[in-house]
RODO-2510 file (C-alpha; in nm, 4 decimals, decimal comma):
residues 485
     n   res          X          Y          Z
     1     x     0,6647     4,7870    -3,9690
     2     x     1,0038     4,6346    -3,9048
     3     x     1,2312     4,8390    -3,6609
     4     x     1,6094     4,7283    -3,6147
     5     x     1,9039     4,9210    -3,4400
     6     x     2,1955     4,9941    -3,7016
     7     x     2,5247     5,0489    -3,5085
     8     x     2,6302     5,2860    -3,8211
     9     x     2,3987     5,5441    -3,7356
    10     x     2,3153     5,4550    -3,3258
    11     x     1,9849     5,4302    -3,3673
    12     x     1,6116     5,2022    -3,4283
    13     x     1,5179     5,2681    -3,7496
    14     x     1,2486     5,1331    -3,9870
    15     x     1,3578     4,8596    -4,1993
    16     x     1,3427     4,9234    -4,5525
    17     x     1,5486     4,7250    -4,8251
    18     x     1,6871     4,8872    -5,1012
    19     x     1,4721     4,6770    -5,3679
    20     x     1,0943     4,5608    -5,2840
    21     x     1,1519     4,2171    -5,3929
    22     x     1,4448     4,1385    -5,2118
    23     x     1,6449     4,1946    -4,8936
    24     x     2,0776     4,1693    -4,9941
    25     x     2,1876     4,0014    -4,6707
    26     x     2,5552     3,9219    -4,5987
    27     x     2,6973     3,7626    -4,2579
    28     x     3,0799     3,7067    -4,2088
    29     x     3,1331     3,3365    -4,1449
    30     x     3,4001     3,1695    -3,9220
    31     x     3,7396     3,1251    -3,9773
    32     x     3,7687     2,8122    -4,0294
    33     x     4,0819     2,6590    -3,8046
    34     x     3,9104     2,5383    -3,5032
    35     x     3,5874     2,4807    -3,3787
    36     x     3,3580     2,7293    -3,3298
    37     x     3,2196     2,7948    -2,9542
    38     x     2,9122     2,8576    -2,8271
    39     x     3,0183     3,2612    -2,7747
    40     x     3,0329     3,2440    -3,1659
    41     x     2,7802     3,0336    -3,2175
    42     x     2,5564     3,3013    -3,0522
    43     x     2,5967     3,5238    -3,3374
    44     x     2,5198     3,2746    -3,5902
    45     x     2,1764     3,1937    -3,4125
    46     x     2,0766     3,5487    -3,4078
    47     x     2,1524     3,6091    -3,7912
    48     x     1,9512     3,3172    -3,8345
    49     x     1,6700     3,4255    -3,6648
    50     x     1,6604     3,7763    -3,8676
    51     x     1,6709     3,5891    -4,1808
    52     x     1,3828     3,3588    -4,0923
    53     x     1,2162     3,6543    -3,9563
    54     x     1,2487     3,8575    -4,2580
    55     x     1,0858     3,5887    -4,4480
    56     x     0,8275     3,5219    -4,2049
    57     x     0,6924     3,9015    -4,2844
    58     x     0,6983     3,8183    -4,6802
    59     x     1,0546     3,9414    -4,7812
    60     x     1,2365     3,7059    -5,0492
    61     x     1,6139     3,6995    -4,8997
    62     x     1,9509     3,6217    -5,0228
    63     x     2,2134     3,5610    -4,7707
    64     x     2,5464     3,5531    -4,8384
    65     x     2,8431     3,4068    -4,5869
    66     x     3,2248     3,3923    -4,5986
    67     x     3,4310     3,1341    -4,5147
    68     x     3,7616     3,2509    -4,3811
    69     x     4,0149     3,0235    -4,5083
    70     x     4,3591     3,2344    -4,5934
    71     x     4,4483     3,5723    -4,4108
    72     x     4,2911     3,6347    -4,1067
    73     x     4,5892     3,7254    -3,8672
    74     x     4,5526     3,7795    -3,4754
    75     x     4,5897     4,1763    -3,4186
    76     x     4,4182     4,4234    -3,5177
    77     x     4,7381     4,6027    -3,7051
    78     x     4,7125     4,2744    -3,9344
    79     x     5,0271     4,1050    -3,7046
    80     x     5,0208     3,8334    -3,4951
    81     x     5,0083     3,4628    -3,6113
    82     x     4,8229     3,3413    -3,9076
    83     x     4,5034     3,1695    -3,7705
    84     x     4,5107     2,9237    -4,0495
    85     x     4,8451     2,8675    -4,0084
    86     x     4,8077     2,7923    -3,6776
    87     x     4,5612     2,5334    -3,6871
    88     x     4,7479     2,3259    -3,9927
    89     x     5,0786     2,3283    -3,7984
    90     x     4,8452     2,2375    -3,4193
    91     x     4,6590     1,8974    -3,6297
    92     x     5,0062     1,8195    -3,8614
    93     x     4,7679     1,8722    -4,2093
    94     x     4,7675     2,1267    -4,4784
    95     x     4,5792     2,4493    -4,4512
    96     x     4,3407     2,3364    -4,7643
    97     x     4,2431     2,0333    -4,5171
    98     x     4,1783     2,2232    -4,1786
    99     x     3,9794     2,4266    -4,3442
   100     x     3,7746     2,1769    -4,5287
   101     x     3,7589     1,9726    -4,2027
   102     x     3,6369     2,2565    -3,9608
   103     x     3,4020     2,4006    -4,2404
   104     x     3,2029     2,0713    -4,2069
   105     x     3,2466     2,0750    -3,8426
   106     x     3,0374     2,4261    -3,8699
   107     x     2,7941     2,3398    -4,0682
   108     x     2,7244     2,0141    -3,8138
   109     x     2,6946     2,2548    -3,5065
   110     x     2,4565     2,4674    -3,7666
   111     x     2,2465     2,2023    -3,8370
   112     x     2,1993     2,0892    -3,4677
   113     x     2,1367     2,4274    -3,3647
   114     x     1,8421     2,4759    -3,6673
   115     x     2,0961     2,7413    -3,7867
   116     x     1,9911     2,7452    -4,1841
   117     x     2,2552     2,7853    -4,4549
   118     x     2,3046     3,0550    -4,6466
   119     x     2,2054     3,0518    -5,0070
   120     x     2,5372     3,1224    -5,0801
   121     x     2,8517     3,0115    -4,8830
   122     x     3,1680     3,1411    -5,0973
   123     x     3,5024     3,0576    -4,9094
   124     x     3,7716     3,3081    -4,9131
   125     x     4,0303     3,1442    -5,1756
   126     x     3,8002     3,1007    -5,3881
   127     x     3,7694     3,4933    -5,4952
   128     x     4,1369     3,5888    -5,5411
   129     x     4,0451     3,7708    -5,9111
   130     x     3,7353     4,0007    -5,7292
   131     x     4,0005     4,1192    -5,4993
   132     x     4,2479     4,1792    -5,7222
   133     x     4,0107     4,3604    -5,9043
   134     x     3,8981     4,5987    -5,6076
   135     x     4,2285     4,6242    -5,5029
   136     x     4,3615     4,7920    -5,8122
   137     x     4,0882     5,0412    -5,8540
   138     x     4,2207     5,1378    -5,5344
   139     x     4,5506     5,2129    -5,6177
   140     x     4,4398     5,3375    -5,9748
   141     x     4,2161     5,6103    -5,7654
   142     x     4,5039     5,7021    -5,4523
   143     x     4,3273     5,4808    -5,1899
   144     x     4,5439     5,2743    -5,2162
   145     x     4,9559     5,2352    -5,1838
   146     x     5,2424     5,0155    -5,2230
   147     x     5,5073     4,9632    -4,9251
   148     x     5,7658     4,7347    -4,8659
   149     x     5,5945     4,5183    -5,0685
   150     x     5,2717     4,5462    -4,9489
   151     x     4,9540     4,7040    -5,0078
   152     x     4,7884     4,9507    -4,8060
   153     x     4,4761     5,0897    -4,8047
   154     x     4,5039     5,4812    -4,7167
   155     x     4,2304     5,5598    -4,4052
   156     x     4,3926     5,9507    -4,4467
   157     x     4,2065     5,9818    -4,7967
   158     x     3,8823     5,9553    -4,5991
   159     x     3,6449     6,2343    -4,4750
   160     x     3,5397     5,9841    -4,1610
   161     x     3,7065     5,6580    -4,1013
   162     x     3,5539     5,5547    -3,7474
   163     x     3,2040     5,4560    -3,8054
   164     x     3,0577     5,2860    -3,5519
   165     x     3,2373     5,4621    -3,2865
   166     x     3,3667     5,7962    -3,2560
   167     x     3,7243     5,6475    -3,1348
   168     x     3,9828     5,8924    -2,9613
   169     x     4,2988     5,8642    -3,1620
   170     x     4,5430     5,7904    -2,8770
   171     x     4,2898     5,4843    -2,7860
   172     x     4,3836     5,3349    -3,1260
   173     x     4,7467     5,3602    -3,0824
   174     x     4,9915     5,1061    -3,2403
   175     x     5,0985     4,8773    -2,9525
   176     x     4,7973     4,9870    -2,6667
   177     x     4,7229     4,5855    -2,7298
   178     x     5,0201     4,3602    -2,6227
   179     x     5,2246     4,1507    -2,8375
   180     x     5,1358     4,3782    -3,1405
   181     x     5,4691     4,5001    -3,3631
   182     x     5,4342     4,8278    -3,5490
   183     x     5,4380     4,7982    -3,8994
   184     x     5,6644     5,0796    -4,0373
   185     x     5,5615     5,0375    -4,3708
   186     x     5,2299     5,2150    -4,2833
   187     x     5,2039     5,5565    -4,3543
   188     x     4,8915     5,6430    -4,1095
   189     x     4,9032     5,3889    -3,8260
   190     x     4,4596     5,3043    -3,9305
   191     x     4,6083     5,1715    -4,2806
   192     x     4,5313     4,8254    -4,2953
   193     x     4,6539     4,5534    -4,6131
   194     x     4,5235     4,4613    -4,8661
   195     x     4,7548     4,2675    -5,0134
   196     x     5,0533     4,0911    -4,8707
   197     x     5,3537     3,9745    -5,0843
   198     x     5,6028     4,0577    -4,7455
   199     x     5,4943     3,8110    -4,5257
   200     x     5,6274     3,7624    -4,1725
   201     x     5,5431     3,4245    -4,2010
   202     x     5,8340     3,2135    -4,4445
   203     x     5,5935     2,9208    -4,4960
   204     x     5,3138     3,0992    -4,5853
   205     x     5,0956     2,7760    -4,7886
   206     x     4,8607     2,9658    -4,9899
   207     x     4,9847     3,2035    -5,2775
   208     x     4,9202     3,3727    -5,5610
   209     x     4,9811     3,5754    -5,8683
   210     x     4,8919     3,9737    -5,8436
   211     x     4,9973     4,2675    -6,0103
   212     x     5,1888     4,3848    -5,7021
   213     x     5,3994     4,0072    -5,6745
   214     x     5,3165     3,6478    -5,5399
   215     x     5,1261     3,7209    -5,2393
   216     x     4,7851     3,6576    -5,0396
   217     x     4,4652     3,9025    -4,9660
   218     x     4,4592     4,0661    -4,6736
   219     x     4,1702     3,9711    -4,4313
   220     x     3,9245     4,2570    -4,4331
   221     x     3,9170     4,2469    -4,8425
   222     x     3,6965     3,9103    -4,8529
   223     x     3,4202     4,0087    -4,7331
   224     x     3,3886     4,3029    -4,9417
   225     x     3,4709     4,0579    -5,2416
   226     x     3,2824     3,8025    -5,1959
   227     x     2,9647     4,0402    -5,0810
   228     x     3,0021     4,2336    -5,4206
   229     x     3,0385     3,9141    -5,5961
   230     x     2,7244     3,7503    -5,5276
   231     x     2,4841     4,0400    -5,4283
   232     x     2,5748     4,3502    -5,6147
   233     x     2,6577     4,7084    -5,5532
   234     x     2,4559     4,7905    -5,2644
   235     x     2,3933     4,5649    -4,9467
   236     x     2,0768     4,5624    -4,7096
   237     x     2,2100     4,4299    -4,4122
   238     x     2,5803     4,3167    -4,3115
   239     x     2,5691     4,0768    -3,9736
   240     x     2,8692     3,9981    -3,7292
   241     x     2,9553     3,9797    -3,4035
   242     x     3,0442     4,3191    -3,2184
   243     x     3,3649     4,2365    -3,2352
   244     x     3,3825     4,2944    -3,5285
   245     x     3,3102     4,6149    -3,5890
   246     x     3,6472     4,7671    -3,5856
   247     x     3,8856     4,6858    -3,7155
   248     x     3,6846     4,4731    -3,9556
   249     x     3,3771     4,6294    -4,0701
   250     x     3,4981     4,9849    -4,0150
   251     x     3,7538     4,8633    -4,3310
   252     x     3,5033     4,6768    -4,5190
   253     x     3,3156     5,0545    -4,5388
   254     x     3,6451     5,2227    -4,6004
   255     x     3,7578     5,0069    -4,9413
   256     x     3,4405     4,9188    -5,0447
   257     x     3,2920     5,2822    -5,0967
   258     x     3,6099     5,3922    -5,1612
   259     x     3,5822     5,1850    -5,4485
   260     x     3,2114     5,2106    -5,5681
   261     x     3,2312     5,5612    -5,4775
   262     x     2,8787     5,5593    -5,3288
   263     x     2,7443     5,3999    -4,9544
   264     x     2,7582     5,0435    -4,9680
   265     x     2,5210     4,8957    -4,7070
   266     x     2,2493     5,0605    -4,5340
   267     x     2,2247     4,8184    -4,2074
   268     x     2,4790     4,6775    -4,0206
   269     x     2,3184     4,4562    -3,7200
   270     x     2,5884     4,3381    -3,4433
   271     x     2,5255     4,0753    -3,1766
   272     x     2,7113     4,1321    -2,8439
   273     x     2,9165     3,8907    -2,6619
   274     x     2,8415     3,5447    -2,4858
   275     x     3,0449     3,6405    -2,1434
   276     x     3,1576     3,3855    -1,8509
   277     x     3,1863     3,5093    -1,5191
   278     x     3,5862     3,6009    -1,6207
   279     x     3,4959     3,7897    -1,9499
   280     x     3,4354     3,7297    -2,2961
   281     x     3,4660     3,3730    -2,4322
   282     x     3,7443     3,3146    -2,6306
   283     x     3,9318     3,0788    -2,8223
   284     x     4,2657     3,2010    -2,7081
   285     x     4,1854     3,1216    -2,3471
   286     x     4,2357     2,7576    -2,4129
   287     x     3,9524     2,5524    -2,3230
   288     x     3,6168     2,6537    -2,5226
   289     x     3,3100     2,5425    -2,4934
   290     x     3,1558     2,4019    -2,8101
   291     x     2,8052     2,2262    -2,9107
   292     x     2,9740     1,8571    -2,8838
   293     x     3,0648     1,9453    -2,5054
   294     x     2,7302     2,0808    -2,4169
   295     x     2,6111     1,7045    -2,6177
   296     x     2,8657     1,4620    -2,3879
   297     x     2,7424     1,6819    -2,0623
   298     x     2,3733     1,5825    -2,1768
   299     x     2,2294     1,8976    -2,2784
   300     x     2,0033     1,9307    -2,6340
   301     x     2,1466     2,1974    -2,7908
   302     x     1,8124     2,3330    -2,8907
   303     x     1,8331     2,3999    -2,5315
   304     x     2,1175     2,6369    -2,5715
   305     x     1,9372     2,7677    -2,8475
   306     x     1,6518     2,8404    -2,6249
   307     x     1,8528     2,9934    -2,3734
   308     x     2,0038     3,2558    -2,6264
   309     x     1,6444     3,3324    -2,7621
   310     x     1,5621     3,4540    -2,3689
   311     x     1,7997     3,7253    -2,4412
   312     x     1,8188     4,0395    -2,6450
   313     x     2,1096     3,9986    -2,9390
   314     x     2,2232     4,3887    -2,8542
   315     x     2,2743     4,2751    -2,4751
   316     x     2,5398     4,0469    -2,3054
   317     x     2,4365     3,7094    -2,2262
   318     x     2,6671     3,5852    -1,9582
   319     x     2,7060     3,1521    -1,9406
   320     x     2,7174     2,9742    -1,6688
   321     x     2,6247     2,5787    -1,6415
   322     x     2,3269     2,7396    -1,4050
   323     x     2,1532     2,9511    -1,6428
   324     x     2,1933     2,6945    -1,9158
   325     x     2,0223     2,4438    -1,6839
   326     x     1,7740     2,7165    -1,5906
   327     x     1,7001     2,7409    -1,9660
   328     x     1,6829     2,3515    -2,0047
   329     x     1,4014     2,3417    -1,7636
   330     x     1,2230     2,6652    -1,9345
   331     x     1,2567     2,4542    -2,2440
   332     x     1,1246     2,1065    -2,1010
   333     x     0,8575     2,2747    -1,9476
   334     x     0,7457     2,4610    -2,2839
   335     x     0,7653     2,0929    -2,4665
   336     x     0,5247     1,9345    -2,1944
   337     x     0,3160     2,2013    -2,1939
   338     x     0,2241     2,1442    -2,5979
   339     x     0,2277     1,7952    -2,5216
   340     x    -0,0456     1,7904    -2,3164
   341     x    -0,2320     1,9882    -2,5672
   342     x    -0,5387     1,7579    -2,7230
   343     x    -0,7074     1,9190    -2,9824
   344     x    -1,0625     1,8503    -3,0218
   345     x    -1,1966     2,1042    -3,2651
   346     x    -1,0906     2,0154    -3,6641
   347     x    -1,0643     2,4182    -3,7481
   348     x    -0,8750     2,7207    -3,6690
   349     x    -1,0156     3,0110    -3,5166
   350     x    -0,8441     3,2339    -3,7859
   351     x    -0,9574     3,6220    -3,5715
   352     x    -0,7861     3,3903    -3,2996
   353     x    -0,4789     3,3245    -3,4600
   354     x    -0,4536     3,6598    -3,6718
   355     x    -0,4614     3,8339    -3,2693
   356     x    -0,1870     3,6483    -3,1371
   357     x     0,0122     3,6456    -3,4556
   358     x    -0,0317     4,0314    -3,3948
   359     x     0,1605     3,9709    -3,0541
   360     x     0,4409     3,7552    -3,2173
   361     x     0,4794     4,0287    -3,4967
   362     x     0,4890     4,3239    -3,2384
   363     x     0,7638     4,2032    -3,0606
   364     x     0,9455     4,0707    -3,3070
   365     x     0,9350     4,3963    -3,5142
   366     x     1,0695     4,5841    -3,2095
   367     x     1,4513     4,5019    -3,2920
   368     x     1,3986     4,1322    -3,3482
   369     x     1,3168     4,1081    -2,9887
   370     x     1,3320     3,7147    -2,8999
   371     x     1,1793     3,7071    -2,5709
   372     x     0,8930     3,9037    -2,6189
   373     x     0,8844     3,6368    -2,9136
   374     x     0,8794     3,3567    -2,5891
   375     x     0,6280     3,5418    -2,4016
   376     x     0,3465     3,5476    -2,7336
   377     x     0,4263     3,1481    -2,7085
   378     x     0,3433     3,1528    -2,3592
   379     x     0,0277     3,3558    -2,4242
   380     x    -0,0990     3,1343    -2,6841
   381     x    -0,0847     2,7992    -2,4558
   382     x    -0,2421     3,0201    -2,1519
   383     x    -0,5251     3,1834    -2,3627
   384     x    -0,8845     3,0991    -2,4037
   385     x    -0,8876     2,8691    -2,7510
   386     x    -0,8970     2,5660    -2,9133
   387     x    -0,5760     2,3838    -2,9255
   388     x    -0,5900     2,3254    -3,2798
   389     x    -0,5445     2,6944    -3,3354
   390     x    -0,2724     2,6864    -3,0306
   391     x    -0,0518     2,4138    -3,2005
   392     x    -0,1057     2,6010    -3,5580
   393     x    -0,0072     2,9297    -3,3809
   394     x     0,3137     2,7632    -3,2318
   395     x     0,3996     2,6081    -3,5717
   396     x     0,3968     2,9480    -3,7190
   397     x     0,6042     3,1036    -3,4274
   398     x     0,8756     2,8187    -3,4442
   399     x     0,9638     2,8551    -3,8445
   400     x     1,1212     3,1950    -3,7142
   401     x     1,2345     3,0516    -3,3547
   402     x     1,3455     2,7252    -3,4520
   403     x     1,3083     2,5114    -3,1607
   404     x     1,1392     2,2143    -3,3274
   405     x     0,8643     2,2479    -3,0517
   406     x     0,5931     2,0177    -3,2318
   407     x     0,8841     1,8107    -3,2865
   408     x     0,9747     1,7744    -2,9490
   409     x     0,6035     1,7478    -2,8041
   410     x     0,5551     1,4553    -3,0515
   411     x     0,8446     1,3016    -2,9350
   412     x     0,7607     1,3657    -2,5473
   413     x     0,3986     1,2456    -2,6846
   414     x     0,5213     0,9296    -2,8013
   415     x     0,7785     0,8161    -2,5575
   416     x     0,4655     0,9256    -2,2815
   417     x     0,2483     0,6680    -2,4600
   418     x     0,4875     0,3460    -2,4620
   419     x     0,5610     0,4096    -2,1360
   420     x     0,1845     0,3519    -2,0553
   421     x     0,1759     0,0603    -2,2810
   422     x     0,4235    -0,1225    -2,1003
   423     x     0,3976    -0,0018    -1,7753
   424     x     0,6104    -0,3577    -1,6962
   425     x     0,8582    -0,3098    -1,9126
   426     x     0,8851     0,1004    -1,8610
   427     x     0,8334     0,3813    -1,6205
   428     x     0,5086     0,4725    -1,4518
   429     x     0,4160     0,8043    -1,3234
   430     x     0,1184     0,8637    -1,0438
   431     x    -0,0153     1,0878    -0,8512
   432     x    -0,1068     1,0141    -0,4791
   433     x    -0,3630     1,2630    -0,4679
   434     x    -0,4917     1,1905    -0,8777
   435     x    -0,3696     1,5462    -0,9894
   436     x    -0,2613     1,5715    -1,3955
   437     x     0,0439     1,7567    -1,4341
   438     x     0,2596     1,6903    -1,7455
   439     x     0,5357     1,9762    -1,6598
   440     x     0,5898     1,7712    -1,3465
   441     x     0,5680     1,3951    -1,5159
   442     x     0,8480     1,5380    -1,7724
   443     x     1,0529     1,6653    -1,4603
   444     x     0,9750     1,2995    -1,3336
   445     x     1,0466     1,1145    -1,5962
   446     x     1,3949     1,3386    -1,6874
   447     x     1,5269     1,2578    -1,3661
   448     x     1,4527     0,8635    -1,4096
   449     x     1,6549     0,9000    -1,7362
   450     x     1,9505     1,0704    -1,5719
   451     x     1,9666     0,8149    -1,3439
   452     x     1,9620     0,5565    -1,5668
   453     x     2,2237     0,7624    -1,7617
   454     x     2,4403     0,7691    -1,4332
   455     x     2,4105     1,1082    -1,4573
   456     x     2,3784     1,1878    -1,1106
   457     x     2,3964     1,5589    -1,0976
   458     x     2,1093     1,6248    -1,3397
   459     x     1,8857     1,3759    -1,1743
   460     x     1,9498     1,5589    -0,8377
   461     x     1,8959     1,8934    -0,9830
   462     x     1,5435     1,7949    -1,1266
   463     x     1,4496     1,6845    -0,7480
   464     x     1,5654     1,9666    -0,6132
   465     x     1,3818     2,1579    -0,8809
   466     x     1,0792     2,0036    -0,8042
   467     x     1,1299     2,0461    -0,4287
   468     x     1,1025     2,3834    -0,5053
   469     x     0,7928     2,4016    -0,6523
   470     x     0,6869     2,1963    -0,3762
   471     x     0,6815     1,8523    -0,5081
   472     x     0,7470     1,5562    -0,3008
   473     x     0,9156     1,2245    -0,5202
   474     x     0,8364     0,8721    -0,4081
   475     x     1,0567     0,6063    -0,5670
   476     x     0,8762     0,2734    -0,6405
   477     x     0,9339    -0,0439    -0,8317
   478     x     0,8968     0,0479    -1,1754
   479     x     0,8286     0,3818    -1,1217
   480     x     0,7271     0,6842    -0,9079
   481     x     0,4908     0,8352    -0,6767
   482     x     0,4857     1,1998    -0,6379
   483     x     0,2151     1,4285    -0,4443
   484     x     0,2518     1,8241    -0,3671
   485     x     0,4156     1,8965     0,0533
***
């Protein structure tokens, strides 16, 4: 039995899908007018990991993602600047081409990160007539209104509008956040558009036709759009980051049971922030980190991957270039350990594997918990069995972690094996005292490469590393001596 924590009703439930055959999955993409950062990127790992996890167990899955690419202002009382906008007028292009050019750019972090793609990944323009549609059952039923060209949806028509949070109603104020304007066409200061045709913004690009005038969908509609387009009337689980929540998902519940009249999605999973040491990571600090700066600084980004997976998705993980590097080393140390692994028997030990499956499963099932996920690896390559069954059982773990571990091993494998070919020619490895390690031979030979890479500071973080576990590096032509102090 699957248990996950659903924010809508505070609590660890058992998992159980609306329809046997199939679990209705929906995760709201990025906005596509920058790059994402690793903060975001967080969530998109996590999601990723559910999915693969929900397969792993035997459920068939269709997941469906957004791409925001018209409408998503700044402020939660749908002011600010366009986001879209903002990026076309930053790069001199068109919004059509940001978009286009920063939706690849998120799928190419994706990929390197073993993020898979959804089955279905709808972008926002291209679902004007679903909105529409929505949208004018609305006003048809009284959820909806028209004001100064606009249109509203009305939160007073509901019997409970704060969902995932009991809000008090002075906390939500109009202007508690600075640099938002009160919009005096609202008639409850929760209504949110729907649909503008009064824009603020006089060279608005994207436009069209609607029973209410020329306009554009407000941001919150998409998702409910594009989710009822491709997976129905009812909806498993909806994924975001937890800020998200409100405004955004507390509105996506509001209009879309408003207009199917029943409830709409039975899960909603949120993943908390990726924090620095001066708060949340954010786009609108300036610099961001993304996966091509963690690439030039030399890091895999499997790595970062790795160091997410340590972490539980309903906890902040706070970033610092420390506890990445902490998590590099974790990860090195994983790959040399199935490196070193030499199987000698041809057959699995199936009781063998079925017991530590168990202990994947187990943790796992307790609220997709990732690094009790890391500790059943760590189990297998410490317990008592052939290492056929170990590299089978880390196989099976890894199509749910995705941290290309027999990948990586290989790789170490191979790149271990030239080097003793041509000891001449490449970088030799000895211990004074004849001891095997491979954890400290990768340590060895990582530092050799950072050196050679001029990277300095890595190569003098591995000795120090090592110095710590009380390893003692002798440089020599063509290689290095090491022995334990």
């Amino acid at each position: 039995m699957m248990y996950l924590y659903n924010s809508a009703t505070h609590k660890k439930a058992e998992f159980v899908p609306n329809h046997p055959d199939i679990v209705k999955m929906y995760t709201c993409g990025p906005t596509v007018y920058h790059f994402a950062h690793i903060g975001n990127l967080r969530s998109y790992i996590m999601e990723d990991v559910l999915e693969k996890y929900l397969r792993y167990v035997g459920y068939h899955v269709k997941r469906v993602m957004n791409i925001t690419d018209v409408g998503h202002l700044t402020s939660d009382a749908d002011e600010g600047e366009d986001k879209m906008l903002k990026g076309a007028r930053r790069e001199h292009k068109t919004v059509l081409e940001i978009a286009q050019y920063y939706t690849d750019a998120f799928f190419e972090d994706c990929r390197k990160l073993n993020i898979k793609r959804p089955d279905v990944v709808e972008p926002a323009t291209h679902c004007i007539d679903e909105y529409i549609q929505i949208i004018s059952r609305l006003m048809d039923t009284g959820y909806a209104y028209q004001a100064g060209g606009n249109v509203y949806f009305d939160t007073s028509k509901l019997e409970r509008y704060y969902v995932f949070n009991e809000h008090k109603e002075e906390d939500l104020a109009v202007g508690v956040r600075e640099g938002v304007e009160e919009d005096l066409n609202k008639r409850n200061k929760n209504d949110f558009v729907l649909w503008f045709t009064k824009s603020k913004f006089e060279d608005q690009a994207l436009k069209w036709d609607s029973p209410w005038g020329v306009g554009y969908p407000g941001w919150h509609i998409e998702c409910s759009g594009i989710s009822m387009k491709h997976l129905g009337e009812d909806l498993d689980i909806h994924c975001g980051g937890i800020d998200n929540a409100f405004p955004h998902h507390t509105n996506e519940i509001a209009q879309s049971e408003s207009y199917l009249g029943h409830k709409w999605c039975n899960w909603w999973v949120h993943v908390m922030h990726l924090n620095t040491n001066d708060g949340k990571m954010s786009k609108s600090k300036g610099e961001f980190l993304t996966v091509s700066l963690l690439e030039e600084k030399g890091y895999d980004p499997l790595a970062y991957r790795f160091f997410c997976l340590q972490s539980h998705y309903r906890k902040s993980l706070v970033f610092t270039w420390e506890n990445l590097d902490n998590a590099v080393v974790a990860y090195q140390k994983l790959i040399a350990k199935i490196a070193a692994l030499q199987p000698a028997d041809t057959a699995v030990d199936q009781a063998a594997f079925d017991e530590y499956k168990a202990k994947f499963m187990k943790g796992m099932d307790n609220d997709l918990n990732t690094s009790m996920g890391i500790t059943a690896l760590y189990d297998v390559l410490k317990a008592k069995m052939g290492d056929v069954t170990k590299l089978a059982l880390i196989d099976s773990f890894d199509t749910v972690l995705g941290l290309d571990l027999l990948k990586k091993a290989a790789e170490l494998r191979a790149k271990q094996a030239a080097q003793v070919a041509a000891p001449a020619a490449g970088f030799t490895v000895i211990s004074e005292d004849g001891e095997e390690d491979a954890e400290v031979e990768a340590l060895i030979r990582a530092r050799a490469e950072a050196k050679k890479a001029k990277n300095f500071a890595e190569a003098d973080r591995i000795r120090d590393e090592l110095k710590a576990q009380g390893i003692e590096i002798i440089d020599v032509a063509g290689g290095a001596r090491w022995k334990r102090i």
